[in-house]
PDB file as gemmi writes it, atoms N, CA and C in Angstrom:
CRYST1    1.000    1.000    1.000  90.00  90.00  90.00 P 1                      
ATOM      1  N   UNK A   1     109.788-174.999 -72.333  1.00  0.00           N  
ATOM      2  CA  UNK A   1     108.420-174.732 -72.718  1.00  0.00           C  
ATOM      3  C   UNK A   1     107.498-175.005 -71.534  1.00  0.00           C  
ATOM      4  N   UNK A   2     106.493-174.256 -71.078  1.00  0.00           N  
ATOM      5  CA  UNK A   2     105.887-174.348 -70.085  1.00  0.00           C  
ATOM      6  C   UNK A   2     104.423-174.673 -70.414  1.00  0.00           C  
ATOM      7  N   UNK A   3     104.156-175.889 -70.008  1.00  0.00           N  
ATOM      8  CA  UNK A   3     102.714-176.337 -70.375  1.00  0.00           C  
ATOM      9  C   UNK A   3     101.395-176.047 -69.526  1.00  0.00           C  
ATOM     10  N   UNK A   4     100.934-174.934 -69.628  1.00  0.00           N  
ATOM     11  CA  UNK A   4      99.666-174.243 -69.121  1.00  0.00           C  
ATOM     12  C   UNK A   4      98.779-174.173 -69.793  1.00  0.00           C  
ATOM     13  N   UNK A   5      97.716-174.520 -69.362  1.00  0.00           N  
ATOM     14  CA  UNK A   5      96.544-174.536 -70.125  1.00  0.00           C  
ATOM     15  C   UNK A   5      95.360-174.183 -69.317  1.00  0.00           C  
ATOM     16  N   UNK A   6      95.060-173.090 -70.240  1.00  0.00           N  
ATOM     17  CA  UNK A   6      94.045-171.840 -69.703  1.00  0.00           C  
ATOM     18  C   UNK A   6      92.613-172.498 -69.990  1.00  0.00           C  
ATOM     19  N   UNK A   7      91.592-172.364 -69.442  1.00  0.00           N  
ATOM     20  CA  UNK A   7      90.293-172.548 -69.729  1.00  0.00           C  
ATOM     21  C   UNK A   7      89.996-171.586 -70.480  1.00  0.00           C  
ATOM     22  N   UNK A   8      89.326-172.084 -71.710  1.00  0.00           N  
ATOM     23  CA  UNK A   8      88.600-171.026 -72.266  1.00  0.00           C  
ATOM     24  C   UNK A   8      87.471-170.257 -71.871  1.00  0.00           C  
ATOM     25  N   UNK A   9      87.271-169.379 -72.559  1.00  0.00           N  
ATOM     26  CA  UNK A   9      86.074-168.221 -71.606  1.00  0.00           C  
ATOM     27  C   UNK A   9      84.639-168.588 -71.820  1.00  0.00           C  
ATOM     28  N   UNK A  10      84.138-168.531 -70.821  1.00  0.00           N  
ATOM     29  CA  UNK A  10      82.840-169.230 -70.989  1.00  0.00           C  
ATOM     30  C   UNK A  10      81.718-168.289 -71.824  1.00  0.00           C  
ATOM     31  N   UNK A  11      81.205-169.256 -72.657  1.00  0.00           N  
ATOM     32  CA  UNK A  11      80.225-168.467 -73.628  1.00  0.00           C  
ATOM     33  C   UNK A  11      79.001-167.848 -72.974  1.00  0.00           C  
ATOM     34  N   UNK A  12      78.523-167.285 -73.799  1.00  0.00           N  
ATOM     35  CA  UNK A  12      77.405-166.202 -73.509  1.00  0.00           C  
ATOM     36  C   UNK A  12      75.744-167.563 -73.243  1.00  0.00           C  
ATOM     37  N   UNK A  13      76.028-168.658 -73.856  1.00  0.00           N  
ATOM     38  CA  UNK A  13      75.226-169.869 -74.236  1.00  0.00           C  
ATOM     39  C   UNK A  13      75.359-170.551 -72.699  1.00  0.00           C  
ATOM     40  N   UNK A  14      76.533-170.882 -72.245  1.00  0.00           N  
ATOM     41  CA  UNK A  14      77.180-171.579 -70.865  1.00  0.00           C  
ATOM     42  C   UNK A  14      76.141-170.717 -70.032  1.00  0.00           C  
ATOM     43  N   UNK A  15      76.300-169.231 -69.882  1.00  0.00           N  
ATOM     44  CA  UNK A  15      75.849-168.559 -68.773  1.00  0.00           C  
ATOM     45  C   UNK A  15      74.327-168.532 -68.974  1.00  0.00           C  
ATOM     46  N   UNK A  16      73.820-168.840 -70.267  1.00  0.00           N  
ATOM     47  CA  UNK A  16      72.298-168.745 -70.145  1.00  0.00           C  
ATOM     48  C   UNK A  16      71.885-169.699 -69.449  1.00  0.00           C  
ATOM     49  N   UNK A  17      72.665-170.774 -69.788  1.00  0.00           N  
ATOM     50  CA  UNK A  17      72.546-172.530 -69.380  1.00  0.00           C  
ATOM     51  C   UNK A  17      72.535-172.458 -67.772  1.00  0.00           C  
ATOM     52  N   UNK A  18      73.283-171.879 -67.277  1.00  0.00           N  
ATOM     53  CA  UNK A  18      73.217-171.759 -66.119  1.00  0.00           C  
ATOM     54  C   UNK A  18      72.276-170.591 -65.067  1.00  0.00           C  
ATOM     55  N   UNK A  19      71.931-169.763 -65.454  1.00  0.00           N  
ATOM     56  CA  UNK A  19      71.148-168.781 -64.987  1.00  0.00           C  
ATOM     57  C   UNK A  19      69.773-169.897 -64.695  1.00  0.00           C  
ATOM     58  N   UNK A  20      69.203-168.884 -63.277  1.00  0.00           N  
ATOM     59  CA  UNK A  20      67.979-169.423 -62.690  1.00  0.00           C  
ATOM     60  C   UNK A  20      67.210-169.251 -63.807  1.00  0.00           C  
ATOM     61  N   UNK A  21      67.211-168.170 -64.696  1.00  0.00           N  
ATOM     62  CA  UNK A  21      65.894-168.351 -65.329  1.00  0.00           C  
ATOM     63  C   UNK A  21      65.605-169.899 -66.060  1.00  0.00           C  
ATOM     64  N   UNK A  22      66.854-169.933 -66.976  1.00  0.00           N  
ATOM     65  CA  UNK A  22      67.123-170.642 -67.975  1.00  0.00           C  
ATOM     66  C   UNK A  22      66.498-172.151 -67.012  1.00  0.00           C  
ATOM     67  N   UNK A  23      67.192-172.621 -66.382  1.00  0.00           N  
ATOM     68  CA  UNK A  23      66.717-173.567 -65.457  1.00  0.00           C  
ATOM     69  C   UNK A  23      65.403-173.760 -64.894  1.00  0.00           C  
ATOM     70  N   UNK A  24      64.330-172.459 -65.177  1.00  0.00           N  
ATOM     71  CA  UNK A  24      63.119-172.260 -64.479  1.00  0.00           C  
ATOM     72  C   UNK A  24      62.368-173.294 -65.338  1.00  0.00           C  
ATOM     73  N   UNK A  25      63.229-172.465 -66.884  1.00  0.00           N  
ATOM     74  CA  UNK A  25      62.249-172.530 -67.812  1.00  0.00           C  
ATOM     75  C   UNK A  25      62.254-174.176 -68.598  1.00  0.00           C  
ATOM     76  N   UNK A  26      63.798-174.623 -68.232  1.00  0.00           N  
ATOM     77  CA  UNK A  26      63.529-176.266 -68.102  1.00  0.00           C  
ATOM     78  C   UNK A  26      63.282-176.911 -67.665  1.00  0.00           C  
ATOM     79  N   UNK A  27      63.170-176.914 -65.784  1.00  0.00           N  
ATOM     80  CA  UNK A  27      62.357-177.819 -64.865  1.00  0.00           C  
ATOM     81  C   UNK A  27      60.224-177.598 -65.485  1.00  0.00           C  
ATOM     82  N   UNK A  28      60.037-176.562 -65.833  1.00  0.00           N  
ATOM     83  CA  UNK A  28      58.470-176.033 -66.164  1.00  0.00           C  
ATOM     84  C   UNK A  28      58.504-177.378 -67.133  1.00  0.00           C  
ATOM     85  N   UNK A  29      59.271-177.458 -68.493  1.00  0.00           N  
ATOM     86  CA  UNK A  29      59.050-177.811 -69.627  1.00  0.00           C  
ATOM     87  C   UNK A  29      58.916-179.645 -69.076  1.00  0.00           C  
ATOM     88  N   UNK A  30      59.936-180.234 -68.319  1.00  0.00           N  
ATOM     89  CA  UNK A  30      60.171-181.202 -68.037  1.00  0.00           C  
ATOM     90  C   UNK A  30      58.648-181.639 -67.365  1.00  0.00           C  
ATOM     91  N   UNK A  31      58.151-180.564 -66.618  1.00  0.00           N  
ATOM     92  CA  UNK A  31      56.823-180.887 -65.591  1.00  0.00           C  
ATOM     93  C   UNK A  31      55.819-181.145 -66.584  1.00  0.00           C  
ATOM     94  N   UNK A  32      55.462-180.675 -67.452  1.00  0.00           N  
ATOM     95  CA  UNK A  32      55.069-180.194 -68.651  1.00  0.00           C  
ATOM     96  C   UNK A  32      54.779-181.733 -69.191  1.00  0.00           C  
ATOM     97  N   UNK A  33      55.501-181.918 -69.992  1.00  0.00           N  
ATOM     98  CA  UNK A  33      56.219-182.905 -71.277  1.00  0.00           C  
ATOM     99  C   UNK A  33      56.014-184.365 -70.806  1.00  0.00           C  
ATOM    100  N   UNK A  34      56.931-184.308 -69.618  1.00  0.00           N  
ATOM    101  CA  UNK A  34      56.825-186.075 -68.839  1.00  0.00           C  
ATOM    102  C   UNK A  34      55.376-186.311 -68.458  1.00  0.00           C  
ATOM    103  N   UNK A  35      54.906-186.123 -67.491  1.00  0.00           N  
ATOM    104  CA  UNK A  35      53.651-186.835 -67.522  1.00  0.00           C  
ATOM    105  C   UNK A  35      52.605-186.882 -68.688  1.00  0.00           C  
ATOM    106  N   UNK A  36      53.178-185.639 -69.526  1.00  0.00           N  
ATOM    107  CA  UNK A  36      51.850-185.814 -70.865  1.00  0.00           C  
ATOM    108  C   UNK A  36      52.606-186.703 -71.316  1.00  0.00           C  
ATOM    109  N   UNK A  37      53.897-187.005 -71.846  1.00  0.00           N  
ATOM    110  CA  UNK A  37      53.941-188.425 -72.489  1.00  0.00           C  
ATOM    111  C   UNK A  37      53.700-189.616 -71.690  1.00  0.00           C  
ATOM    112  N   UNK A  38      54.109-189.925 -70.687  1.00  0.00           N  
ATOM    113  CA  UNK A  38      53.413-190.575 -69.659  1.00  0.00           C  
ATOM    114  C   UNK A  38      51.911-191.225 -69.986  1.00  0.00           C  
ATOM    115  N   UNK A  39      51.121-190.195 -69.710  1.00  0.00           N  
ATOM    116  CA  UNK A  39      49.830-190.435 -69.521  1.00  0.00           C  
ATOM    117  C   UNK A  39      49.311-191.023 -71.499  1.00  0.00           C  
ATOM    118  N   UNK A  40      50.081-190.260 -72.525  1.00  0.00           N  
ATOM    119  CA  UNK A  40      49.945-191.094 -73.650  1.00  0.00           C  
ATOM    120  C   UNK A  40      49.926-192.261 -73.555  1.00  0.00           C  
ATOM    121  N   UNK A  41      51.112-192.595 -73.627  1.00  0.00           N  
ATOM    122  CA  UNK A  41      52.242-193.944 -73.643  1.00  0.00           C  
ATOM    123  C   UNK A  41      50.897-195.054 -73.170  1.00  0.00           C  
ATOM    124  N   UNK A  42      50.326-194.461 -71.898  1.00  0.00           N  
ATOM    125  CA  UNK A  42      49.492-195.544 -70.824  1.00  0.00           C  
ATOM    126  C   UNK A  42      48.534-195.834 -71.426  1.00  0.00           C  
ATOM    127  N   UNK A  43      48.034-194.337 -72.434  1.00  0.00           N  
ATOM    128  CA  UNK A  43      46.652-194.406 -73.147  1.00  0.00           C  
ATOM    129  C   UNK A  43      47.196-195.622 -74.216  1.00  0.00           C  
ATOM    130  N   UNK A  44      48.152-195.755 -74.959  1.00  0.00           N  
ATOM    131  CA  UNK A  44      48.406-196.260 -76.133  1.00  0.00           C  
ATOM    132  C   UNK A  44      48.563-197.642 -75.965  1.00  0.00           C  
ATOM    133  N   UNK A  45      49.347-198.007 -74.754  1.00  0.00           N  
ATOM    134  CA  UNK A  45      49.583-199.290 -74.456  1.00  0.00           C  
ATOM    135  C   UNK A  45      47.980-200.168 -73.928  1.00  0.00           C  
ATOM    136  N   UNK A  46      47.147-199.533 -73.394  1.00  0.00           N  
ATOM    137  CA  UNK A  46      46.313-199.927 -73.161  1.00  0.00           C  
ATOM    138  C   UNK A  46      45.380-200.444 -74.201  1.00  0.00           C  
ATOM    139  N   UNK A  47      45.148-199.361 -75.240  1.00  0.00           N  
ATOM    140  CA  UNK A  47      44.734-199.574 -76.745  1.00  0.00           C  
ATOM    141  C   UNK A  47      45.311-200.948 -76.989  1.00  0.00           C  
ATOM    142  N   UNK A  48      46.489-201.020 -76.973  1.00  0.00           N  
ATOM    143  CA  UNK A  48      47.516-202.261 -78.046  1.00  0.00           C  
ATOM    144  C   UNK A  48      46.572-203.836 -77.185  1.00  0.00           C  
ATOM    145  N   UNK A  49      46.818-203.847 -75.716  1.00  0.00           N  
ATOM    146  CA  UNK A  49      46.525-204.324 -74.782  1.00  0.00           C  
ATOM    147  C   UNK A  49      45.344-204.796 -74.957  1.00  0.00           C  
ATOM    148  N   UNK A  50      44.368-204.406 -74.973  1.00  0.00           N  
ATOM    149  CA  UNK A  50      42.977-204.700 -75.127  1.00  0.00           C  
ATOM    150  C   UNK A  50      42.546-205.321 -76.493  1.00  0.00           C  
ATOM    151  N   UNK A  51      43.350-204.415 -77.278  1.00  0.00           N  
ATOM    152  CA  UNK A  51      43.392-205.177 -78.996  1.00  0.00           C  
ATOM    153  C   UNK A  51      43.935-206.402 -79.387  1.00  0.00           C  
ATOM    154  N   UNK A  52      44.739-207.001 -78.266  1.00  0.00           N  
ATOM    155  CA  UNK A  52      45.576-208.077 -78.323  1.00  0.00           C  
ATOM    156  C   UNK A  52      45.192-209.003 -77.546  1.00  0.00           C  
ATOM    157  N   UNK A  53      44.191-208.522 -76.114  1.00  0.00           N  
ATOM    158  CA  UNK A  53      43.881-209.562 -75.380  1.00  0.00           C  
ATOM    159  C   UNK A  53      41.726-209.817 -74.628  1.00  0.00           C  
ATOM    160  N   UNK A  54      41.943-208.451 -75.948  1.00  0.00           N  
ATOM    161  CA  UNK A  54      40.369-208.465 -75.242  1.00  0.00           C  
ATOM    162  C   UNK A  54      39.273-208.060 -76.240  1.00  0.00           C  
ATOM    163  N   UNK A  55      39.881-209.392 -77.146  1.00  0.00           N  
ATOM    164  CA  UNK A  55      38.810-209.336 -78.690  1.00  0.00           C  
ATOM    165  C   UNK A  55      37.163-209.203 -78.498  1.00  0.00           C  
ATOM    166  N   UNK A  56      36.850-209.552 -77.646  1.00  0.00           N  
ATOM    167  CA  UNK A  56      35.121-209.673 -77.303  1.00  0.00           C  
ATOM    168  C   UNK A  56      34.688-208.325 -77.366  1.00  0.00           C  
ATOM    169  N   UNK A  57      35.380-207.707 -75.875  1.00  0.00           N  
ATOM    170  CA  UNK A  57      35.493-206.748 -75.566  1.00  0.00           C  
ATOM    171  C   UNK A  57      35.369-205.463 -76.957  1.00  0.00           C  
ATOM    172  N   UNK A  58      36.515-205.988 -77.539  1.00  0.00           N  
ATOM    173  CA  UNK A  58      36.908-204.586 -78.527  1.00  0.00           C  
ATOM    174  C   UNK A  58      36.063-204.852 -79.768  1.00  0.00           C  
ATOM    175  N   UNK A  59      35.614-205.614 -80.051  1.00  0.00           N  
ATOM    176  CA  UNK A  59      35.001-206.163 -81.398  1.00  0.00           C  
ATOM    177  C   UNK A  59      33.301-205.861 -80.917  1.00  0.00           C  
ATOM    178  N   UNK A  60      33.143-205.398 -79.665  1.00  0.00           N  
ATOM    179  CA  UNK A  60      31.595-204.996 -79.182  1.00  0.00           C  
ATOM    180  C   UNK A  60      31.323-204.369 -80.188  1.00  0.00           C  
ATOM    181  N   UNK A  61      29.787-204.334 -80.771  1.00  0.00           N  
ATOM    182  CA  UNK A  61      29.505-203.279 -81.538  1.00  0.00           C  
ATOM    183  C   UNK A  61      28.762-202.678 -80.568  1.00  0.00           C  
ATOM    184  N   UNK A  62      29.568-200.834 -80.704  1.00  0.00           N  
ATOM    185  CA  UNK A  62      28.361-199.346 -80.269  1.00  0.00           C  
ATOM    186  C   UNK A  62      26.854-199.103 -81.007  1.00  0.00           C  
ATOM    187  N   UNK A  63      26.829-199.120 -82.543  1.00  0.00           N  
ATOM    188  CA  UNK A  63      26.343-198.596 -83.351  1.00  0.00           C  
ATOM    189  C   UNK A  63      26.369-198.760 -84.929  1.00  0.00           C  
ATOM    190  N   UNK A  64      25.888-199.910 -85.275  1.00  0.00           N  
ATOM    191  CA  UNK A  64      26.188-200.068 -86.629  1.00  0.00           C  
ATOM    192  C   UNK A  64      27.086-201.165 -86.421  1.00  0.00           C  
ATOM    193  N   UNK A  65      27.931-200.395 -87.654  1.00  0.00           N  
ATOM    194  CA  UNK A  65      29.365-201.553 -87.995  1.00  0.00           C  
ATOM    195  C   UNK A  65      30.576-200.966 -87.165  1.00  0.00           C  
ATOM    196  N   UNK A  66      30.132-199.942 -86.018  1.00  0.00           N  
ATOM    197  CA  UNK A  66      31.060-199.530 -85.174  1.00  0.00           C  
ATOM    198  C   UNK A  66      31.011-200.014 -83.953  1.00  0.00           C  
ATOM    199  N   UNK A  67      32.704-200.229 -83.456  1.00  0.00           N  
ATOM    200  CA  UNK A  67      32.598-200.928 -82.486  1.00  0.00           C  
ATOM    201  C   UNK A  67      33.719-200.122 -81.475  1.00  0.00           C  
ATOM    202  N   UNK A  68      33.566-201.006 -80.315  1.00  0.00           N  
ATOM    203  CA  UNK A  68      34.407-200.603 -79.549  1.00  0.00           C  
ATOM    204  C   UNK A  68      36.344-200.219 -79.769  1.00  0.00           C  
ATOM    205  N   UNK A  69      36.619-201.029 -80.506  1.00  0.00           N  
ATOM    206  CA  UNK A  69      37.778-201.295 -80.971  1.00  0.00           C  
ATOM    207  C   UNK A  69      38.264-199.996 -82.206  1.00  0.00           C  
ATOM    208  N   UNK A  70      37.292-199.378 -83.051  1.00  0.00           N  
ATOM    209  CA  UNK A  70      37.399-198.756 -83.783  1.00  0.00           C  
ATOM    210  C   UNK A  70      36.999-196.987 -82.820  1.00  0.00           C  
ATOM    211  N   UNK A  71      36.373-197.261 -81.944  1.00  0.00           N  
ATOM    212  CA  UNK A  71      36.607-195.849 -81.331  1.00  0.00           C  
ATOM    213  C   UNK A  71      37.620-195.694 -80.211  1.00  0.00           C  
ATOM    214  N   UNK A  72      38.249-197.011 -80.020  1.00  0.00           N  
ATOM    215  CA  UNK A  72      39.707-196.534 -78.923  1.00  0.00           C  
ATOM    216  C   UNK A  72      40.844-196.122 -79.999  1.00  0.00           C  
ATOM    217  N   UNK A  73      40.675-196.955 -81.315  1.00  0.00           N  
ATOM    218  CA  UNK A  73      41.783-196.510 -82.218  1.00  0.00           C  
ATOM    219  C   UNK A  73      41.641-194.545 -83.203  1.00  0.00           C  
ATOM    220  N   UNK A  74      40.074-194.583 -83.378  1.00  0.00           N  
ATOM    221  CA  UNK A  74      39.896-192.903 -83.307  1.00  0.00           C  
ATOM    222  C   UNK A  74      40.535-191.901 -82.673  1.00  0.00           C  
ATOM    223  N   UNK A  75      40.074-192.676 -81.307  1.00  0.00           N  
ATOM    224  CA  UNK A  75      40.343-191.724 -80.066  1.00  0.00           C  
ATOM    225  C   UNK A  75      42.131-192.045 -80.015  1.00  0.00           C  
ATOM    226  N   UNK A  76      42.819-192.576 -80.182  1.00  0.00           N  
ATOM    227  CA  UNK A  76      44.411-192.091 -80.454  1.00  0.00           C  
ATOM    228  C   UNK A  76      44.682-191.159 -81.370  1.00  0.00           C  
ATOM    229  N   UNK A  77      43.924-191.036 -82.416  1.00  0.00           N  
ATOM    230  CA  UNK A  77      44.231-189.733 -83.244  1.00  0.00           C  
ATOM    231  C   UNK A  77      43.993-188.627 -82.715  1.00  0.00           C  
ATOM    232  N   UNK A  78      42.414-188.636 -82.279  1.00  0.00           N  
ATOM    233  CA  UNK A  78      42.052-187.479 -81.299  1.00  0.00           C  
ATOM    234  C   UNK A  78      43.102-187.121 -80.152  1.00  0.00           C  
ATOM    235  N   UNK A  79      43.314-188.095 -79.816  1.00  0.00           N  
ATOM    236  CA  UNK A  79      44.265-187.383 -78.158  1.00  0.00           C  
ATOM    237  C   UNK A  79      45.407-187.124 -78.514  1.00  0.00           C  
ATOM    238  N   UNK A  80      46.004-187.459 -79.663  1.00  0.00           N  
ATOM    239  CA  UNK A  80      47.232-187.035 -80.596  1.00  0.00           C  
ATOM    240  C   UNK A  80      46.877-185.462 -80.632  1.00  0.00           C  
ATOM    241  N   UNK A  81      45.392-185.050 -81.221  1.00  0.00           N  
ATOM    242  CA  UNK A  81      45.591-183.628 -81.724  1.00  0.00           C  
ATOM    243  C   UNK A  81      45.651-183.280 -80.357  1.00  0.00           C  
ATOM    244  N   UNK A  82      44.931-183.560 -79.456  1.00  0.00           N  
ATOM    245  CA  UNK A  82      44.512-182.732 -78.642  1.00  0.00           C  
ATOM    246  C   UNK A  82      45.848-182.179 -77.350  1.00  0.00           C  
ATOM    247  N   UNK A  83      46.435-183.035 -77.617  1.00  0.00           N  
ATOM    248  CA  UNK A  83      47.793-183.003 -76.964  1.00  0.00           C  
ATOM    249  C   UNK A  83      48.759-182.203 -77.514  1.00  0.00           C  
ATOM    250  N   UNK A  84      48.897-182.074 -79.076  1.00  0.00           N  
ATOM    251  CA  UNK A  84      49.310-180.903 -79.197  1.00  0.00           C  
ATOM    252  C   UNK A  84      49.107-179.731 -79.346  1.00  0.00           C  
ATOM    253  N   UNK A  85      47.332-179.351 -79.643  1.00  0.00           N  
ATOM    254  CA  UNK A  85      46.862-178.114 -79.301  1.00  0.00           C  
ATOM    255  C   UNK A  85      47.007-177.548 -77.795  1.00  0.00           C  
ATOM    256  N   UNK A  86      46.739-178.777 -76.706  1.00  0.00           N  
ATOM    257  CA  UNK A  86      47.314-178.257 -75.710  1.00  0.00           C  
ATOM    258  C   UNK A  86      48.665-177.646 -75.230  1.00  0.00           C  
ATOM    259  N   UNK A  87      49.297-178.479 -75.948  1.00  0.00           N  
ATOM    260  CA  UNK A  87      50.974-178.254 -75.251  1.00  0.00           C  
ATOM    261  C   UNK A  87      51.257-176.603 -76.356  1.00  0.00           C  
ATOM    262  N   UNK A  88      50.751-176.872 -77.894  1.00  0.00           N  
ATOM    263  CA  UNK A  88      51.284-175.495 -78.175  1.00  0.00           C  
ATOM    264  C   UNK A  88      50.384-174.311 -77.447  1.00  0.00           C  
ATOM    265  N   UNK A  89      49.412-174.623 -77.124  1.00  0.00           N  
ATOM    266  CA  UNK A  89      48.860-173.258 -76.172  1.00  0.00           C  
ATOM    267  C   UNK A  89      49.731-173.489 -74.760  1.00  0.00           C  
ATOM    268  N   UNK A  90      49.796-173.967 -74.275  1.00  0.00           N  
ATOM    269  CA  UNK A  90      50.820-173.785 -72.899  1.00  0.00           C  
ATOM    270  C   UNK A  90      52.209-173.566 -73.439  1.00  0.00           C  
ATOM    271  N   UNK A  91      52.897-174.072 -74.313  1.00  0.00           N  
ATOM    272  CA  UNK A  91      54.167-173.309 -74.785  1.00  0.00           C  
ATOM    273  C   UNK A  91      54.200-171.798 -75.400  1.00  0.00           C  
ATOM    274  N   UNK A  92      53.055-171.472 -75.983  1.00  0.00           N  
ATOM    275  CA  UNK A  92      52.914-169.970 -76.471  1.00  0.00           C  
ATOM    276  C   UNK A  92      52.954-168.740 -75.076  1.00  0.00           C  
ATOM    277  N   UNK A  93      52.445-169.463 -73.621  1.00  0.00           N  
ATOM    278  CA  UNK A  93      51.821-168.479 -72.844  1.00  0.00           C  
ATOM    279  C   UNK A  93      52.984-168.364 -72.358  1.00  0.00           C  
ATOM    280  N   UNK A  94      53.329-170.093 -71.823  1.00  0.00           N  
ATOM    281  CA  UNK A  94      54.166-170.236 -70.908  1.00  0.00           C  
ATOM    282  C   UNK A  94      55.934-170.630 -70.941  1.00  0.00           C  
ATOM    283  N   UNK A  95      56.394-170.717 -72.198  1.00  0.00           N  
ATOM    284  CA  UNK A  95      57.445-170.570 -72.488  1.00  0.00           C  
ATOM    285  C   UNK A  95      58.106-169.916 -73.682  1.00  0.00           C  
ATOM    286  N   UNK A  96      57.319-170.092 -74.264  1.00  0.00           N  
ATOM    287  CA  UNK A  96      58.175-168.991 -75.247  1.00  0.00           C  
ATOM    288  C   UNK A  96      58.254-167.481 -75.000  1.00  0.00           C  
ATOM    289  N   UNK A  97      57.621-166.812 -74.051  1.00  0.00           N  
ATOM    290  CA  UNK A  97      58.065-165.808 -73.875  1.00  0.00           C  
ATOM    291  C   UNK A  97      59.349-165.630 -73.248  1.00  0.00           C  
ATOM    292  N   UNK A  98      59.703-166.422 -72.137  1.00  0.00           N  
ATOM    293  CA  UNK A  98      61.309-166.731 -71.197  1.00  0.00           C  
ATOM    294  C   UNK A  98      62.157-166.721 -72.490  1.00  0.00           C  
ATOM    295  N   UNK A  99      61.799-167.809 -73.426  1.00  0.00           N  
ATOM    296  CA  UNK A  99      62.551-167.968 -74.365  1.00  0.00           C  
ATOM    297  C   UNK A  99      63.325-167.172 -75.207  1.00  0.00           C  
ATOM    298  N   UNK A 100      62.254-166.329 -75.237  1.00  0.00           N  
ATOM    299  CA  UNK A 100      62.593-165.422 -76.234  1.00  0.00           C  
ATOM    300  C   UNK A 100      63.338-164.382 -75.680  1.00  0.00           C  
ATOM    301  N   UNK A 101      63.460-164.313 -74.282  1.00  0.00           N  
ATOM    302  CA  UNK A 101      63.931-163.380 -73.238  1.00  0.00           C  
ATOM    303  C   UNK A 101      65.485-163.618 -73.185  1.00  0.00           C  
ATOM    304  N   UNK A 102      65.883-165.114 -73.107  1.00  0.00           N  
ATOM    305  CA  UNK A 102      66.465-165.825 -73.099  1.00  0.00           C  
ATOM    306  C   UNK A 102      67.589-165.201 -74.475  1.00  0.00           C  
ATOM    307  N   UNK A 103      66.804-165.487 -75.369  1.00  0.00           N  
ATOM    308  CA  UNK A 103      67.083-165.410 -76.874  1.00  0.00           C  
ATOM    309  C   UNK A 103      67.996-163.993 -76.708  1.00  0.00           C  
ATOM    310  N   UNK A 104      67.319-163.039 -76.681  1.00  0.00           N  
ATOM    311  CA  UNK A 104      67.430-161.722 -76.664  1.00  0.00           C  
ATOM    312  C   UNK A 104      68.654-161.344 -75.919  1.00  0.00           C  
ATOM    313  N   UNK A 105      68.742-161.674 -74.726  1.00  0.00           N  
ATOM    314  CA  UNK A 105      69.994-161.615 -74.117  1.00  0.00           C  
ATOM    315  C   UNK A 105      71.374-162.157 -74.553  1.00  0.00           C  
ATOM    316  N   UNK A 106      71.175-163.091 -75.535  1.00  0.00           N  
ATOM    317  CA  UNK A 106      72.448-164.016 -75.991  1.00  0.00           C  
ATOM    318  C   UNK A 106      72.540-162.551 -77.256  1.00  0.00           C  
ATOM    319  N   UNK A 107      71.511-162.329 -78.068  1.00  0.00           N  
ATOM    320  CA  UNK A 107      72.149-162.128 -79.463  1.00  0.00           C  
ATOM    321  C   UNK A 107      72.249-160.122 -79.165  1.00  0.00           C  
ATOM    322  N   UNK A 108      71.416-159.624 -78.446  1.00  0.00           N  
ATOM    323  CA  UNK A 108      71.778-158.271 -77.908  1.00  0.00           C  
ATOM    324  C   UNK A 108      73.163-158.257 -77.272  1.00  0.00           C  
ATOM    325  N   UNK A 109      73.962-159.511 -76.891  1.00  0.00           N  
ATOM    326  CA  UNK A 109      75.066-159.154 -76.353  1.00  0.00           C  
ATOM    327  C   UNK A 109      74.873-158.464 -74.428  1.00  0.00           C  
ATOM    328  N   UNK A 110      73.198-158.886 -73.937  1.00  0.00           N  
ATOM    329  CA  UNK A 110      73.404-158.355 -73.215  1.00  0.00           C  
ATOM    330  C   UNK A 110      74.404-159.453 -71.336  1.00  0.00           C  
ATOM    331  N   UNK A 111      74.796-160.003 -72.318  1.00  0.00           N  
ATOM    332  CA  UNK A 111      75.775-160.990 -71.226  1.00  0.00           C  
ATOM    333  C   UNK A 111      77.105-160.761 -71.098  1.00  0.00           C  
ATOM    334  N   UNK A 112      77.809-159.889 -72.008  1.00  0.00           N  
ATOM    335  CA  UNK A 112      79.193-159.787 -71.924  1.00  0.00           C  
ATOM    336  C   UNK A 112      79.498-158.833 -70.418  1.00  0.00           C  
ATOM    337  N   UNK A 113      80.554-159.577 -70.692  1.00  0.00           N  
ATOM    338  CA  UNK A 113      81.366-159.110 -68.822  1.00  0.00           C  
ATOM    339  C   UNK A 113      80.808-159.532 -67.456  1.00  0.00           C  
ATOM    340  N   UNK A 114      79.818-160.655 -67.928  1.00  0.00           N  
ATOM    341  CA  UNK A 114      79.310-161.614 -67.305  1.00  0.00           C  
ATOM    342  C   UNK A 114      78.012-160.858 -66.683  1.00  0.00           C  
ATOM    343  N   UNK A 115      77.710-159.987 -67.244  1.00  0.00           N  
ATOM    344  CA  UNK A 115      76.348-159.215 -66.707  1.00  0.00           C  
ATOM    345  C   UNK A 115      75.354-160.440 -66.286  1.00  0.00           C  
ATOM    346  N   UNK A 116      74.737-160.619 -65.230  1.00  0.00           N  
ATOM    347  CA  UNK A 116      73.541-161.100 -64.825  1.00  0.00           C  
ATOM    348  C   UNK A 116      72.287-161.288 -65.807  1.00  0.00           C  
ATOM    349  N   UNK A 117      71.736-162.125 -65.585  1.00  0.00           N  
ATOM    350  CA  UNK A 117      70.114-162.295 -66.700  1.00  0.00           C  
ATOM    351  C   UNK A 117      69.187-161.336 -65.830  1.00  0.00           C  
TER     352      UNK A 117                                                      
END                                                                             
């Protein structure tokens, strides 16, 4: 009995994975994604930070019975939306079209026989 063992054939999924586009369109997303969570994270920790060590500070009243402390915790909801109205308008322009390009080529079959993207 002769023990050979063939690699199986690489999928139509493998070659998207590997094509420049496919790769374009994940270094973009990565550029994208990391520093906006990033720059959250910094916003949020700072919030916690100040709430934990800078009661004077955060307990200021602006206006009324509003204070400082109650518009950094607002403003996390706000930069919540606003972060994802941003990112889904930059994912509508700027990636989901590749994507879908992407898409199209896997389920059209236009990869067999290793055709190029």
């Amino acid at each position: 009995m002769t023990d050979t063992f063939e690699s199986p054939r690489e999928t139509d999924y493998q070659r998207v994975q590997r094509s420049d586009e496919f790769q374009a369109l994940r270094s973009r997303f990565r550029r994208f994604v990391f520093p906006m969570t990033a720059l959250f994270l910094v916003w949020y920790f700072v919030y916690v930070l100040l709430a934990d060590y800078a009661h004077d500070f955060m307990s200021t009243k602006v206006w009324g019975n509003i204070t400082v402390g109650l518009l950094f915790g607002l403003g996390q909801f706000v930069s919540t939306f606003v972060i994802t109205m941003v990112y889904a308008r930059w994912a509508n322009n700027r990636q989901d079209p590749v994507a879908e390009r992407l898409r199209r080529h896997i389920e059209d079959g236009a990869l067999e026989g290793g055709e190029a993207l």
